[in-house]
DRENDREN-335374 format. One record per residue (C-alpha): x, y, z; residue in three letters. Coordinates in steps of 0.25 Angstrom, whole numbers, plus 5000, padded with zeros to 4 digits. Each point is the difference from the previous one (the first is absolute). Last residue first. Layout:
XYZAla...
***
This chain:
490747565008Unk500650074991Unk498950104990Unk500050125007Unk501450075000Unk500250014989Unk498949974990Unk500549884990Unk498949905005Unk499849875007Unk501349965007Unk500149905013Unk500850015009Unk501149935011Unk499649864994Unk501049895007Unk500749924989Unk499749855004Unk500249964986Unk499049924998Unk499150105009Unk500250104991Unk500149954987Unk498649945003Unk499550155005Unk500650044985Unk499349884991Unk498650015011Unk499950164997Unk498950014991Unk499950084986Unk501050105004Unk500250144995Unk499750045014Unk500749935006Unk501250054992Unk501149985012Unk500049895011Unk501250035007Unk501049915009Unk500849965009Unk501250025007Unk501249944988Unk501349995006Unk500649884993Unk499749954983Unk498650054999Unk500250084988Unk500049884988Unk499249905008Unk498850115003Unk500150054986Unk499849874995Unk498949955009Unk499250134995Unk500449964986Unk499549855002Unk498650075008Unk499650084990Unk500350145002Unk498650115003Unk500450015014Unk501450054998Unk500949965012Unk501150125007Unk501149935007Unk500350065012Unk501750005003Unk500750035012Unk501150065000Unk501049985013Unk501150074999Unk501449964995Unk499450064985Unk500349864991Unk498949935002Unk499250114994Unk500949994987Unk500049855001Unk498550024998Unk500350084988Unk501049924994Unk499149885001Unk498950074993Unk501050054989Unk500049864995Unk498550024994Unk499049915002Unk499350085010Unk500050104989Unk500350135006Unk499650135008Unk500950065007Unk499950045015Unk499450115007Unk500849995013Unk499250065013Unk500950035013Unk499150025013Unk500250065013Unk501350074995Unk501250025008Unk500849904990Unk499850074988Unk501750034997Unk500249845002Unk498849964990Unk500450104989Unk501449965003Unk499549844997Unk499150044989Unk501350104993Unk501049865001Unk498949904996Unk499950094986Unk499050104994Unk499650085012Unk498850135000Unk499550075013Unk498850045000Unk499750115009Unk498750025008Unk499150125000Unk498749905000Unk499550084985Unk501850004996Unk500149865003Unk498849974992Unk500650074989Unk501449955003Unk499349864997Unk499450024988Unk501450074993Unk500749895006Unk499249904990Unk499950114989Unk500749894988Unk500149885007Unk501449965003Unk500750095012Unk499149945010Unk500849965015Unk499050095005Unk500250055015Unk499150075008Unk500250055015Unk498950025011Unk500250065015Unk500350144994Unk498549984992Unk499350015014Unk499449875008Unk498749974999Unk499650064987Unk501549994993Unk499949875004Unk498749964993Unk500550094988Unk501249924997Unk499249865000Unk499150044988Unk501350054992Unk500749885002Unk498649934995Unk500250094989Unk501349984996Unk499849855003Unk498949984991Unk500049874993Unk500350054987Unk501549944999Unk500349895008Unk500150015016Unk500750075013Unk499950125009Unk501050005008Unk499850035015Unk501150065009Unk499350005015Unk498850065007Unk499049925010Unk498850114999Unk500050004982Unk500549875000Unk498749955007Unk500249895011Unk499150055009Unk498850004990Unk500349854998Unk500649954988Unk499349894993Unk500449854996Unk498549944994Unk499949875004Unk499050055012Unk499350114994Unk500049914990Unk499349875004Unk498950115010Unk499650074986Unk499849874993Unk499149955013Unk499350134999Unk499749984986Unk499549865001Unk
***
C-alpha cells in the first residue's frame, strides 16, 4: 500500500526537474506569499546556492519591504555574508528601473511583502510585478502547517498570471503533508522546493 501511494503521487504531484532549477536556468524571480510563510528566508536560501555556483556578481537582491519593522535590515545582512547588494523599491516605477539597471545578472531575487491574502494590496502588488516590461515570474511560497481553505486562499488571491510553481515551506512544523501536496496537485503549481528549517543555506530542498 505504501508503495502504491508513493507511485499515485510521484505521478500527480507536479515537480521541477533538477534541470529546470531556477537557480541553473536564471531570470527575475519574486518571491511571493502572506505573512510568515518564509519568503525572506527562502530568498535567502536561494541567494546562496547561486553565489556557490556562480559568484555573488552574477546575483542581485531586491526587497520591495519597507513595512515590517527590520525587514530590509534581514535581508542586507544576508546580502552583506554572500557580499551581494540589496537593492530597495517602494513603487512600480523604482521595481521596474531596478529590473532594467540589473539586466546582466544571472539571477534577480525580489523579497516581497508579506500581507494578508485577503488584503487589496495583493492585487496591487502583483500588478506591480506586472508592471516591470520584463518577464517576472512569480514562485509562491505554501505553508505546510495551513489548513487546506486558507492554503486554497492564498493560491486564489496570488495566482492571478505568471505564477512558476511552488514551495513547500514549514515541513517541519507540519503534522502531515497531504493538505499542501493536495493544494498542490489541485492547483497544478509545480513544486520547485520544499522548506524544512530556518538554516540557510541547508534546509531547501
Amino acid at each position: 500500500a505504501a508503495t502504491w501511494l508513493a507511485e499515485v503521487l510521484a505521478r500527480n504531484v507536479p515537480v521541477v526537474e533538477q534541470e529546470d532549477n531556477l537557480v541553473a536556468r536564471g531570470g527575475v524571480y519574486a518571491i511571493v506569499g502572506p505573512t510568515g510563510v518564509g519568503k525572506t528566508t527562502t530568498t535567502a536560501k536561494l541567494a546562496a546556492r547561486c553565489v556557490v555556483r556562480f559568484g555573488a556578481d552574477n546575483l542581485a537582491l531586491v526587497t520591495t519591504d519597507s513595512y515590517r519593522i527590520g525587514a530590509q535590515e534581514q535581508l542586507r545582512t544576508y546580502g552583506r555574508i554572500l557580499g551581494v547588494t540589496v537593492h530597495v523599491v517602494q513603487d512600480e516605477g523604482g521595481l521596474a528601473g531596478a529590473i532594467a539597471s540589473l539586466r546582466r545578472k544571472h539571477l534577480v531575487l525580489i523579497d516581497t511583502v508579506g500581507m494578508s491574502q485577503r488584503d487589496q494590496l495583493v492585487a496591487e502588488q502583483l500588478a506591480m510585478l506586472a508592471s516591470t516590461g520584463q518577464e517576472v515570474r512569480r514562485l509562491l511560497l505554501l505553508n505546510a502547517t495551513s489548513n487546506a481553505a486558507t492554503l486554497d486562499d492564498v493560491v486564489r488571491a496570488y495566482r492571478g498570471t505568471g505564477v512558476h510553481g511552488c514551495v513547500l515551506t514549514k515541513i517541519d512544523e507540519a503534522v502531515g503533508l497531504a493538505t499542501v501536496l493536495d493544494v498542490a496537485i489541485r492547483h497544478h503549481l509545480a513544486v520547485h522546493y520544499v522548506a524544512n528549517g530556518q538554516r540557510v543555506p541547508e534546509d531547501l530542498h
